[in-house]
TIROTI-616370 format. One record per residue (C-alpha): residue number from 1; x, y, z; residue in three letters. Coordinates in Angstrom, 2 decimals, decimal comma. Layout:
// residues N
NUM:X:Y:Z:ALA
...
END
This chain:
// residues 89
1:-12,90:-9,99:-1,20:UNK
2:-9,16:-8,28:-1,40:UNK
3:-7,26:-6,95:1,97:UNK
4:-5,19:-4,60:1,10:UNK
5:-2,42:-3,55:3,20:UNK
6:-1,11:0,42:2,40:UNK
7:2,34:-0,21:4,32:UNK
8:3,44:-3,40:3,04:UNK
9:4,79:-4,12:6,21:UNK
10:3,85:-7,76:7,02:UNK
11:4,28:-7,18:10,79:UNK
12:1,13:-4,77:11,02:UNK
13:-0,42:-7,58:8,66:UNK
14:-4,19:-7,90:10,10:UNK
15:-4,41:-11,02:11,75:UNK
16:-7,67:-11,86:9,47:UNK
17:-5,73:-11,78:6,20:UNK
18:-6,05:-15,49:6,01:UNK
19:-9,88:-15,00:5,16:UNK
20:-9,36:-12,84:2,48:UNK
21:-9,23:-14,23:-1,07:UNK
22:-6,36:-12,14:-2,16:UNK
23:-3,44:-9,93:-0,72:UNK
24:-2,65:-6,78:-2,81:UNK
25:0,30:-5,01:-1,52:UNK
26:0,90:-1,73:-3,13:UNK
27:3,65:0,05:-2,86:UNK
28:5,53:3,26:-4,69:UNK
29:9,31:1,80:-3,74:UNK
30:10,08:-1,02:-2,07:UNK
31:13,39:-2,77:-1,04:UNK
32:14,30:-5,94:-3,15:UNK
33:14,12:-8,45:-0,43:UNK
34:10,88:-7,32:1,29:UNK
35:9,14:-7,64:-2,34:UNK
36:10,27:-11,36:-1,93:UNK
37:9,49:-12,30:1,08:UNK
38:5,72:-10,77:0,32:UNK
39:5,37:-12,85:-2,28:UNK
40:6,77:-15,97:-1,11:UNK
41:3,64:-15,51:2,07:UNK
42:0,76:-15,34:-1,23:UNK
43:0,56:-11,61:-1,83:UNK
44:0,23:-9,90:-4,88:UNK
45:2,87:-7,20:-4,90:UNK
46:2,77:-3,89:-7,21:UNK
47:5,78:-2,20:-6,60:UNK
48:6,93:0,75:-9,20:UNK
49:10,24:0,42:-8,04:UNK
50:12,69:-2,00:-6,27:UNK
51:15,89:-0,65:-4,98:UNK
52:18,40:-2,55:-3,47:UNK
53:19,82:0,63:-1,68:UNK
54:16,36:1,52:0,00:UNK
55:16,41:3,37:3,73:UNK
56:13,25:4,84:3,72:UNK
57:10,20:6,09:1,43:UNK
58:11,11:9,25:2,00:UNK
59:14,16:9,41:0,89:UNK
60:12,33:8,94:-3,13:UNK
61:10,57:11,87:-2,82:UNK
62:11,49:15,75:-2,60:UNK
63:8,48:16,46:-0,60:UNK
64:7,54:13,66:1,68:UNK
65:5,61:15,62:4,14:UNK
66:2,72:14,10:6,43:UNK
67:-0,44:14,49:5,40:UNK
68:-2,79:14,57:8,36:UNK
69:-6,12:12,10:9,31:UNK
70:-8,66:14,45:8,24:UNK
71:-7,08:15,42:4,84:UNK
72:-6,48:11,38:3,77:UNK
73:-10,28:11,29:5,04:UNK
74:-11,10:13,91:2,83:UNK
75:-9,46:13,37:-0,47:UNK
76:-11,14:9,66:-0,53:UNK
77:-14,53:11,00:0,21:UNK
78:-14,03:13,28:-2,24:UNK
79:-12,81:10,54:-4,80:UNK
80:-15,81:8,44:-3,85:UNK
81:-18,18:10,79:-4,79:UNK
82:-16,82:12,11:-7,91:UNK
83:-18,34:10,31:-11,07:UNK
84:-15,15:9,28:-12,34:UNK
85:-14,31:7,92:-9,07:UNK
86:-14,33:4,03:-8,46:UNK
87:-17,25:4,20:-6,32:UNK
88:-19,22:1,59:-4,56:UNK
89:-18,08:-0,97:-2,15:UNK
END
């Protein structure tokens, strides 16, 4: 079994991570530093890009809108479903 955490932020890091075989933090950007110190605590980190000068996420993208509950709920049923989708548990 993986946990995966979507923020990368260790501090909202479920408290039942230690039973999980594996860590996968995934990431678009990611500052330098907070790459290393994920690492260093046993996760596996994908990270397209480090950069030394990061602020926020936002701040990569030209639209960085929120996306609200029920649309994130609804794209990955919808990705679950479809045949070319990764589905199953």
């Amino acid at each position: 079994r993986a946990a995966v955490c979507p923020s990368g932020n260790t501090t909202l890091a479920p408290h039942s991570w230690h039973l999980a075989a594996r860590v996968v933090v995934a990431v678009p950007v990611a500052p330098p530093e907070a790459v290393r110190r994920l690492r260093a605590e046993g996760c596996e980190v994908m990270c397209v890009r480090e950069d030394p000068l990061f602020v926020a996420v936002g701040q990569f993208y030209e639209d960085f809108t929120q996306v609200s509950d029920e649309e994130v709920r609804a794209l990955l049923e919808e990705f679950w479903r479809a045949p070319e989708g990764r589905g199953g548990p």
